[in-house]
N, C-alpha and C positions, 0 to 999 in steps of 0.2 A: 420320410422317416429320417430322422436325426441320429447321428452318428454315435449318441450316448444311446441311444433304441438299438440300436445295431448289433450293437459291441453287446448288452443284456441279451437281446435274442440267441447271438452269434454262442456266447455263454454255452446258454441251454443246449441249443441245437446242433455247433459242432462237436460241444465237451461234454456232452451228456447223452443229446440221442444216438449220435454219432460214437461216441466211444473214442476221442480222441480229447479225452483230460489234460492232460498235461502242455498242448499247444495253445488247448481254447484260454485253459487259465492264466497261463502266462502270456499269451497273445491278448487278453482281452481286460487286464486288469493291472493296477495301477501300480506304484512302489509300494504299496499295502494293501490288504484284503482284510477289512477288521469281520469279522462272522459273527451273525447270533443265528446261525441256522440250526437245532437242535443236535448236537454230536458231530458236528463239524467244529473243528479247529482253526485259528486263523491262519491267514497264509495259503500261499502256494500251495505247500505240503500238506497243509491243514485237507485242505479241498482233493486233493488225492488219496492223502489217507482215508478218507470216507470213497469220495467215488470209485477208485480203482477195485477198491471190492465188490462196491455196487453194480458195477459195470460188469463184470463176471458171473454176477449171479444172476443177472439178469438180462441175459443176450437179445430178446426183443423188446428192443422201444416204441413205442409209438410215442411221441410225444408231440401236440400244439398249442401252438400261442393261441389266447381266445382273445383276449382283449389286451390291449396297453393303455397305459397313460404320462405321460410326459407333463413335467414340471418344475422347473429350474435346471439344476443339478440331477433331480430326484429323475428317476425310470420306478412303472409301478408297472407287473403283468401277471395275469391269470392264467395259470398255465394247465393243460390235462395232459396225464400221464397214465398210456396202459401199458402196461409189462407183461412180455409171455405172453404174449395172445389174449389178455385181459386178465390173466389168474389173477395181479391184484391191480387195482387202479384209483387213481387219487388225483385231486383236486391240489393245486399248489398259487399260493400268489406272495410273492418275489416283490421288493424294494430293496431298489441298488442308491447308493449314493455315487458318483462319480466325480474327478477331476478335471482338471483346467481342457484335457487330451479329451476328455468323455471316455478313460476308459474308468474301470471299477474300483471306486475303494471302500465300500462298505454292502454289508447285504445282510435283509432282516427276512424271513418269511412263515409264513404258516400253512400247515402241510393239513388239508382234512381227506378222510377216506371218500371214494364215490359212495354214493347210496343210488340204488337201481328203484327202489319205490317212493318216495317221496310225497309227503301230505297233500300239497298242493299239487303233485303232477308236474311239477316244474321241474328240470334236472337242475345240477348245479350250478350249469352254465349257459343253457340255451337265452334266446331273447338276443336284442340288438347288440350291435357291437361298433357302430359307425358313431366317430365322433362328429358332433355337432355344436352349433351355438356356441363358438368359441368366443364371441363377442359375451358371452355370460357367463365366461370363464368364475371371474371376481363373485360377481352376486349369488352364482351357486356354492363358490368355496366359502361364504358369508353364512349361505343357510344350513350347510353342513354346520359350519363351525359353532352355530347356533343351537341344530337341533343334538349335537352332542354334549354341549356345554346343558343347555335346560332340561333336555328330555333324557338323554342317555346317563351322564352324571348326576344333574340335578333332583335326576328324579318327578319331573313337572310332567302333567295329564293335557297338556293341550298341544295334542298330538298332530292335530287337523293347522297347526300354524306350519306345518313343515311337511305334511305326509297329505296325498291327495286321498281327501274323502271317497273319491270314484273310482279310480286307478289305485293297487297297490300287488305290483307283481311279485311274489316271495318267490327266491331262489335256497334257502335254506330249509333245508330238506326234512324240517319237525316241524314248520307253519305253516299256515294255511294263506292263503291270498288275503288282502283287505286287512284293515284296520282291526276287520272282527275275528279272523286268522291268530295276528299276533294277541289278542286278548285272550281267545281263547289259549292260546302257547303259554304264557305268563301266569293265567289262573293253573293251566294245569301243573306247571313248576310250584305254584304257592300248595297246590293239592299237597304236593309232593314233601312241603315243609321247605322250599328251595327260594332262592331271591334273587334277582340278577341286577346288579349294581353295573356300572363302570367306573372305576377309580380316576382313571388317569388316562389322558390322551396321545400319544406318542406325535405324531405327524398326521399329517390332512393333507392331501394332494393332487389337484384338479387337473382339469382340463375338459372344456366345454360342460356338454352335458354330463358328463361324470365324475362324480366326487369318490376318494377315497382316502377311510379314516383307520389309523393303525391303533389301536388302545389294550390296556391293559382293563380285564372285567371280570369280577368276581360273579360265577355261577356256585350257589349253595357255598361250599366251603372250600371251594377249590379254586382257584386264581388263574386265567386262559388269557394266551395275546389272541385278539382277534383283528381280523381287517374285515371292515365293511365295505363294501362299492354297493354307491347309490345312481339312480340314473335319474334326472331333472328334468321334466317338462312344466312350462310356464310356473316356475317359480316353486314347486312343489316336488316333492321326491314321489317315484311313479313307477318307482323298480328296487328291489333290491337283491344282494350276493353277498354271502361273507363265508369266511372258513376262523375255525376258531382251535386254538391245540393249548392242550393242557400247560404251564409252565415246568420244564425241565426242574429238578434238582436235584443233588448227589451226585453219582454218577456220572449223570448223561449231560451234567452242566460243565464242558469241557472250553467254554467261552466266556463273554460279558453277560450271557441271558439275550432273551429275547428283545428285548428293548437297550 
């Protein structure tokens, strides 16, 4: 584990599950903390002024890392969160950018609620978690890049160039498994009068078998950052995760936004 892995983990788990805000942040973060976390402010302060209430109101944490990924600068992790002995629990995945030191100067993430039943059976985060195939680092951040650019943007039907016809494990909690899962997902949004575009891509960031794509995507009429994590075997996407949260505005938009 790399010392920018560290300092993000360290984040979470001393300044958050822990309840010690105010050493983890300023221990673990750079001469700047720029924030597009939802109602988080930047800065030091920023990040106290949201957590130190949070912290109070919610004296049991449970919280773990499921996965990471490492990527330059970049740190990417999926994290689960139950509070109170479960009263409410949520799904969280976290990109930090870091400095020259590894420690934090920037942080984007999208927060979805647990869901207990799920189409597929799949929770939102079970399945592998071992990185692998590092040496396919490159070719899998190519097919990402690919099947977000033609299929996810572009709107192209030749789905089977990027998604294995045989394998296709859904972790998002309204699809079914397989190709014919998400088709069924898609006709039933059209049912609905609804469209699911992705406009704009924010960041893509690997590491071995897993890819993960941060974008902006319009559902029906309402505009959501989403992250994707994809898991690649022999050249084809054979898994997927993603959490998606509405775009802030008014109010609760006390930063740069989500992007």
């Amino acid at each position: 584990m790399t010392k920018k892995l560290e300092n993000a983990q360290a984040l979470y788990m001393e300044g958050i599950r822990d309840g010690n805000a105010r050493e983890a942040v300023t221990k673990y973060t750079g001469d700047r903390y720029t924030q597009h976390s939802t109602g988080v402010r930047d800065g030091v302060e920023g990040f106290l002024e949201f957590f130190e209430p949070f912290l109070e109101n919610n004296p049991e944490r449970d919280i773990q890392v499921v996965r990471s990924i490492e990527d330059g600068n970049f740190v990417w992790l999926q994290v689960s969160q139950s509070l109170n002995g479960g009263v409410s629990k949520w799904i969280t995945m976290d990109m930090f950018d870091t400095d020259e030191n590894d420690k934090i100067v920037e942080h984007w993430d999208v927060i979805a609620e647990w869901v207990d039943e799920t189409v597929s059976g799949n929770s939102q985060i079970d399945g592998p978690v071992e990185i692998s195939d590092l040496e396919k680092t490159e070719a899998n951040r190519t097919l990402i890049e690919g099947f977000v650019d033609e299929i996810l943007i572009g709107g192209g039907q030749n789905y089977t160039d990027y998604i294995s016809a045989e394998t296709y494990i859904q972790h998002n909690p309204d699809v079914g498994d397989g190709l014919a899962g998400f088709g069924t997902w898609v006709g039933d949004l059209a049912a609905e009068g609804k469209s699911l575009v992705y406009k704009y891509c924010y960041k893509i960031l690997a590491q071995g078998n897993f890819v993960v794509s941060y974008c902006l995507m319009q559902l029906g009429e309402d505009d959501y950052a989403v992250f994707d994590l994809f898991r690649i075997e022999d050249g084809l996407i054979v898994e997927h995760w993603d959490n998606m949260e509405l775009l802030p505005s008014g109010a609760a938009l006390v930063n740069q936004g989500k992007f």
